[in-house]
C-alpha positions in Angstrom: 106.7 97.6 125.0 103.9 95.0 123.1 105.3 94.1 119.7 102.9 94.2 116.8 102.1 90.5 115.8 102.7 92.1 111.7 106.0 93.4 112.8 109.0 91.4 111.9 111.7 91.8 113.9 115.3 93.2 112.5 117.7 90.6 112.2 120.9 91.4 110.9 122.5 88.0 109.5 126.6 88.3 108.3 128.6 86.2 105.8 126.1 84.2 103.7 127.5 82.0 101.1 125.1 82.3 98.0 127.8 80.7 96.0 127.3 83.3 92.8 130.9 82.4 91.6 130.2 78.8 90.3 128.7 79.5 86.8 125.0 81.5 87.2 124.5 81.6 83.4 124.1 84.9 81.5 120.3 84.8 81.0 119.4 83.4 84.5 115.8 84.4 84.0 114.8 81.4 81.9 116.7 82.9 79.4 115.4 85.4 79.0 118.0 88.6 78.2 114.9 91.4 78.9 113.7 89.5 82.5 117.2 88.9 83.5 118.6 92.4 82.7 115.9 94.0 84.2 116.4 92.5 87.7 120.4 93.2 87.1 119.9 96.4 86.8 118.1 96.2 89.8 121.5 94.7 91.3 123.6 97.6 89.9 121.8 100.1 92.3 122.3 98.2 95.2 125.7 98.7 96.5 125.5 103.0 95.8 122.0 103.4 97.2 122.2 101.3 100.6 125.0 103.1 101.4 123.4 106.6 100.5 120.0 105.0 102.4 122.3 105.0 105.7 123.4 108.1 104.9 120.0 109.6 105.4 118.9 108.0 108.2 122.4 108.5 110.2 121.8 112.1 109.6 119.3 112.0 112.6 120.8 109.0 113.9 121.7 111.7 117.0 118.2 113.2 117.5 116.8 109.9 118.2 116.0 109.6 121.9 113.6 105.9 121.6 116.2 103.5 122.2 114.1 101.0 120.4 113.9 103.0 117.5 117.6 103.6 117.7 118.6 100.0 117.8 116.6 99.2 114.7 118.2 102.2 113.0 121.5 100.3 113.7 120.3 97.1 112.9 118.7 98.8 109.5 122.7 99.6 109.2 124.0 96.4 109.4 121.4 95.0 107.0 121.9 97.1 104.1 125.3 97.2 104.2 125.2 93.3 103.9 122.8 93.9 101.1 125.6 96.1 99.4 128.6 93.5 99.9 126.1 90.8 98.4 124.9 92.8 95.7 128.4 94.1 94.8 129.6 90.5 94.5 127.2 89.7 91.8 127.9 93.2 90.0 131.3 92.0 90.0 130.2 89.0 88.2 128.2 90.9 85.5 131.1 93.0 85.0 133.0 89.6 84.1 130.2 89.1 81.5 131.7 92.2 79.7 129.1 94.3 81.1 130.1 98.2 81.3 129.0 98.6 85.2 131.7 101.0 86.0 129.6 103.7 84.4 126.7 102.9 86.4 128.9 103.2 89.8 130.4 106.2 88.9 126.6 108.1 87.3 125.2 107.1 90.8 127.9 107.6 93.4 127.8 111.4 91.3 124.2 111.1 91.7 123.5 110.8 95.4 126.3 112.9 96.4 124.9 115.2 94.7 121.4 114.8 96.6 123.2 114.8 99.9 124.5 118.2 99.3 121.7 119.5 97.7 118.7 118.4 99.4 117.4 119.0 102.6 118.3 116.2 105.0 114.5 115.6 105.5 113.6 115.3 102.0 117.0 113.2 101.7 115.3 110.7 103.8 112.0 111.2 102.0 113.0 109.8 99.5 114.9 106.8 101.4 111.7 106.4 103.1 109.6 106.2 99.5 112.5 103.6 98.1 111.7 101.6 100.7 107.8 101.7 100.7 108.6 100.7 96.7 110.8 97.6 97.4 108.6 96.6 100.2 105.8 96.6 97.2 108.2 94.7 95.2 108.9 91.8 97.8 105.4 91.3 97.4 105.2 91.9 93.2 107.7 89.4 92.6 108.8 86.8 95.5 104.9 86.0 96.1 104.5 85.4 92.6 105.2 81.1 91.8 105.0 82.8 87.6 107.9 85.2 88.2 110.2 83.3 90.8 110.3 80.0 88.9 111.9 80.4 86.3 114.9 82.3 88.2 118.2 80.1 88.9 118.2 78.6 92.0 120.9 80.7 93.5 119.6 84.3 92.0 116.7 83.1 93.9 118.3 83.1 97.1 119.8 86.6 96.8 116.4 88.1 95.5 114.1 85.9 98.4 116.8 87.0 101.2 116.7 90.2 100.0 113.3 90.4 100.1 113.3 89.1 103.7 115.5 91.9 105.3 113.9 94.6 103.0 109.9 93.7 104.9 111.8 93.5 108.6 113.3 96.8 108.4 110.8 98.3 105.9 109.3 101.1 108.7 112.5 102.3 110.3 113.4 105.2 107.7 109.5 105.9 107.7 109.3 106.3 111.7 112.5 108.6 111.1 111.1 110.5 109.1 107.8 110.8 111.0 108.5 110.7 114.6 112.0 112.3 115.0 112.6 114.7 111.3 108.7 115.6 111.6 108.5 115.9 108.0 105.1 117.2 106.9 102.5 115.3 104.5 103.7 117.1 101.8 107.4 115.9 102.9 106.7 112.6 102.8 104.6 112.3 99.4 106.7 114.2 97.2 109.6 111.8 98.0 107.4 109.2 96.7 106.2 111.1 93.6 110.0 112.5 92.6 111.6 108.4 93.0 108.3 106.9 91.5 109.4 109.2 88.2 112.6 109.1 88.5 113.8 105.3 88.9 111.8 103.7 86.6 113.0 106.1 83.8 116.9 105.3 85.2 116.3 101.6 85.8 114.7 101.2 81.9 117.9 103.3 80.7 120.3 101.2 82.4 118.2 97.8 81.0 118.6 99.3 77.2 122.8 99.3 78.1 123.1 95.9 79.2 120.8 94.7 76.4 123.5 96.8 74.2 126.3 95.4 76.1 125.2 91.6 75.5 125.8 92.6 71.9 122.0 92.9 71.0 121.5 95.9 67.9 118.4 98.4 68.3 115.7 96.6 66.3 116.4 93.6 68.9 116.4 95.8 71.8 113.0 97.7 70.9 111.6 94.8 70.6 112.6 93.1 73.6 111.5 96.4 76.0 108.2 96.9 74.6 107.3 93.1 75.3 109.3 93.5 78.4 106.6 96.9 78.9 103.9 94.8 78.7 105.0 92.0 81.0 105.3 94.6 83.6 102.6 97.0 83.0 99.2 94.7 81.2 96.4 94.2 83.3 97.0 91.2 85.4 101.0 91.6 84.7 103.7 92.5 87.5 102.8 95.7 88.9 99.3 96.5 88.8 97.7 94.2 91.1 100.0 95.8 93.4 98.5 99.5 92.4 96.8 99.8 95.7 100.0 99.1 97.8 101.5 101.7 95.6 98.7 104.2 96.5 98.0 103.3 100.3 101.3 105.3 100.8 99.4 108.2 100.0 96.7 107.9 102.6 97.1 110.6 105.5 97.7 107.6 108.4 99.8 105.4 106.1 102.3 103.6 108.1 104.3 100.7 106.4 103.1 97.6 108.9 99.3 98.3 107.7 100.9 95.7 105.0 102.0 92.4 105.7 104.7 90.8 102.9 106.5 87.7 102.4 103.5 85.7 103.0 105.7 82.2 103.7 108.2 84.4 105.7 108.1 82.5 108.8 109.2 79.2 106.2 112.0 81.1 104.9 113.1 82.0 108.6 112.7 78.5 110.1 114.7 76.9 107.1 117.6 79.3 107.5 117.9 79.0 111.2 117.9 75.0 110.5 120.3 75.4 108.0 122.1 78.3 108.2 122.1 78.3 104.1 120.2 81.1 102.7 119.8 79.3 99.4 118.4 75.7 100.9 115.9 78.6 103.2 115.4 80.3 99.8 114.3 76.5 98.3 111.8 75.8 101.1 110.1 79.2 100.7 109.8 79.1 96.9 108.6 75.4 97.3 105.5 76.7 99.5 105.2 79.8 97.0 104.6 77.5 94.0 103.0 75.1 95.6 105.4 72.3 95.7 104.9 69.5 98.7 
């Protein structure tokens, strides 16, 4: 079988030390509480939604008869579930902060069960498939952009730029899933896009406004602090719409996710780690060719 020279291989890697217990400070977005608790909240559906993410895909995981396919749905395993240990690390530390993030575990362990036993398993893993399109988008909206990665600490860095890494090598598995062995329909496959593409950003702004409110910040401060954080994301120019038309292309009738290529300095971040085996000296080398930095 010819590999695709876009196609990243899968490559599960196991017990990486991003050393997030020695003193990541509060604001670890230069400071800033709106930037920082946005990506946190990020963090706090990690650990819940990999797991439910296997969950979908496992649910066919006996229909699959391409071996190849069946070994990256394993390796897609294995990756995700590291991204929940990770994740669940720094959530631990957040809760240290004072931050009420046993109320966001329980809301979306209720929440995905609830999908599981109330969705069909195809449009289960539509929407697995659309979460995935969307972080793929992401790796490219924020860890190819020297403006947004800079100012992060050195160690957040890592987590988000490893992250990122994993998220573009096994970005098509749930998609060929869902396409080659559930044989979801068009219609399938976009409104799993359409329902998340509503329904995260609404949860993901709610969960922002509670951390805000947990760091002790009163409502005139918050409002504030969310409509400039609105119009860092959202103004011409700002985070997400120069990435509008990877957003869209998932609409096209012969989408497939490897028409994109991420992670532009990938193959920087790969050949530090394998040097090194440190995912935050890997995470240093790539941001260095991100920003520009000789």
């Amino acid at each position: 079988m010819t590999q695709d020279p876009q196609v990243r291989p899968i490559q599960p890697r196991e017990k990486l030390d991003f050393k997030l217990g020695s003193g990541i400070p509060r604001f670890w977005n230069g400071g800033d509480p709106f930037k920082t608790r946005f990506f946190d909240a990020m963090s706090l559906t990690f650990p819940i939604g990999e797991r439910y993410f296997i969950s979908t895909v496992r649910a066919y995981r006996d229909q699959i008869a391409d071996p190849h396919l069946l070994q990256e749905v394993k390796d897609f395993t294995r990756q995700e579930a590291q991204h929940g240990m990770v994740h669940t690390e720094f959530n631990a530390m957040l809760e240290g902060q004072g931050l009420n993030v046993g109320w966001t575990q329980r809301f979306l362990d209720a929440k995905f069960k609830w999908q599981l036993s109330t969705w069909s398993k195809a449009f289960n893993l539509s929407y697995t498939a659309a979460a995935e399109h969307m972080t793929a988008m992401m790796c490219t909206t924020f860890m190819e952009r020297p403006d947004i990665i800079k100012p992060f600490d050195t160690r957040m860095r890592a987590v988000y730029t490893w992250h990122s890494i994993e998220e573009v090598e096994h970005k098509a598995v749930c998609f060929d899933v869902l396409t080659k062995v559930a044989k979801a329909n068009y219609f399938t496959r976009i409104a799993g896009l359409i329902y998340f593409s509503i329904e995260y950003p609404i949860g993901n702004w709610f969960m922002v406004n509670r951390l805000l409110k947990d760091d002790g910040f009163g409502f005139l401060q918050r409002a504030k602090m969310l409509l400039k954080g609105a119009w860092w994301l959202y103004k011409p120019g700002g985070v997400f719409l120069p990435a509008l038309g990877y957003y869209l292309s998932y609409y096209k009738p012969g989408f497939h996710p490897w028409q994109h290529t991420e992670m532009g300095h990938y193959e920087t971040w790969l050949n530090a780690y394998e040097r090194t085996g440190d995912p935050v000296m890997a995470a240093e080398a790539y941001s260095a060719q991100v920003m520009g930095v000789s």
